[in-house]
N, C-alpha and C positions, 0 to 999 in steps of 0.2 A: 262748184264751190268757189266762193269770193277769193280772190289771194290774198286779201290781208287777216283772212283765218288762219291762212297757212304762218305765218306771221304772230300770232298770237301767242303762241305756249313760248317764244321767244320771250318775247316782249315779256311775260311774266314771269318766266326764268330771271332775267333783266331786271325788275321791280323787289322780286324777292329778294335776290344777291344783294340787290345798294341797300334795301333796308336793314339787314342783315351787316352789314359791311359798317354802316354808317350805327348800330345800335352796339357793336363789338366797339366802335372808334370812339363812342359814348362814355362808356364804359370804362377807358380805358384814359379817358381825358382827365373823368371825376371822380376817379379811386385814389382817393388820397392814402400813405403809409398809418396816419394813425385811424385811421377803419379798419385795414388790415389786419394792424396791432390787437383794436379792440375786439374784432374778432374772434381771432384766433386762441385770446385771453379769453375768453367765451367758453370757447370750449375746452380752452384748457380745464378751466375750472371744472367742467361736467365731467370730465374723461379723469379727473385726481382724484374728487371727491373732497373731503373736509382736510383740510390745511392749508389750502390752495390757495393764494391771493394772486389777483388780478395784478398786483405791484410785481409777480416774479416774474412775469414776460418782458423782455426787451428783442429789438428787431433789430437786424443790421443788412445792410444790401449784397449781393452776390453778384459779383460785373465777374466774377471768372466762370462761373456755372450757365452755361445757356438756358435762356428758357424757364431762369426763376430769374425774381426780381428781388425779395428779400424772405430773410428766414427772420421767422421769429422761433425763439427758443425761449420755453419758460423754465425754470428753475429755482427750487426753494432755496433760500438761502438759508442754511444751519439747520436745516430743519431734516428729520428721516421718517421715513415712510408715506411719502409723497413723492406721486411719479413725474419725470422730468417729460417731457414735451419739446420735440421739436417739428416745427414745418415750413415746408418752403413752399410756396407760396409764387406762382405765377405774376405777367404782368395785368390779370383781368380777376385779380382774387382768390383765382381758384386752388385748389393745393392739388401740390403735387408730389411726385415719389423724390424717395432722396436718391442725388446724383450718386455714381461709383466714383468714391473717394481715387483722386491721382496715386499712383504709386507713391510712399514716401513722403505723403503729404496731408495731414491733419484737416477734420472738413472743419474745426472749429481752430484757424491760424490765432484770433485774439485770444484763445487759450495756451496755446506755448508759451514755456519760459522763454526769456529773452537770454541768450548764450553769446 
């Protein structure tokens, strides 16, 4: 048997990983926040049903939460019997679970009053 057969499932382990490597680095270069947004606002809409507007999502980023990059949270304003929406949201789009709130600590801080 040749030795550069021996060699080969290497070499193609090798070629899958960078492409792989390099299509996540893609990825992750050209996902802008407002796709995100729109998104997410996407499905908000399917998941409320009729009262929903697209205008009740807004996004904000998460530098204390590892592993998200921003939440988007939709919410009717004045409005009842429409469901609220939140998700958080990796750095390649994908969503994900919501973190375990710190002890004593609000996962939504821009919602406290100011004391």
């Amino acid at each position: 048997m040749p030795r550069w057969l021996w060699w080969a499932p290497l070499a193609a382990l090798t070629c899958l990983s960078a492409a792989l490597l390099f299509r996540l680095g893609w990825i992750a270069a050209t996902l802008e926040q407002g796709d995100v947004i729109a998104r997410y606002a996407a499905l908000y809409l399917q998941e409320a049903g009729t009262g929903a507007k697209p205008t009740d999502c807004a996004a904000y980023p998460a530098p204390d939460w590892p592993g998200i990059w921003i939440v988007v949270r939709c919410k009717p304003m004045g409005e009842t019997g429409v469901s609220e929406g939140v998700y958080y949201v990796n750095r390649f789009g994908g969503r994900v679970a919501a973190p375990l709130p710190v002890a004593g600590a609000s996962p939504f801080p821009e919602l406290e009053p100011d004391t």
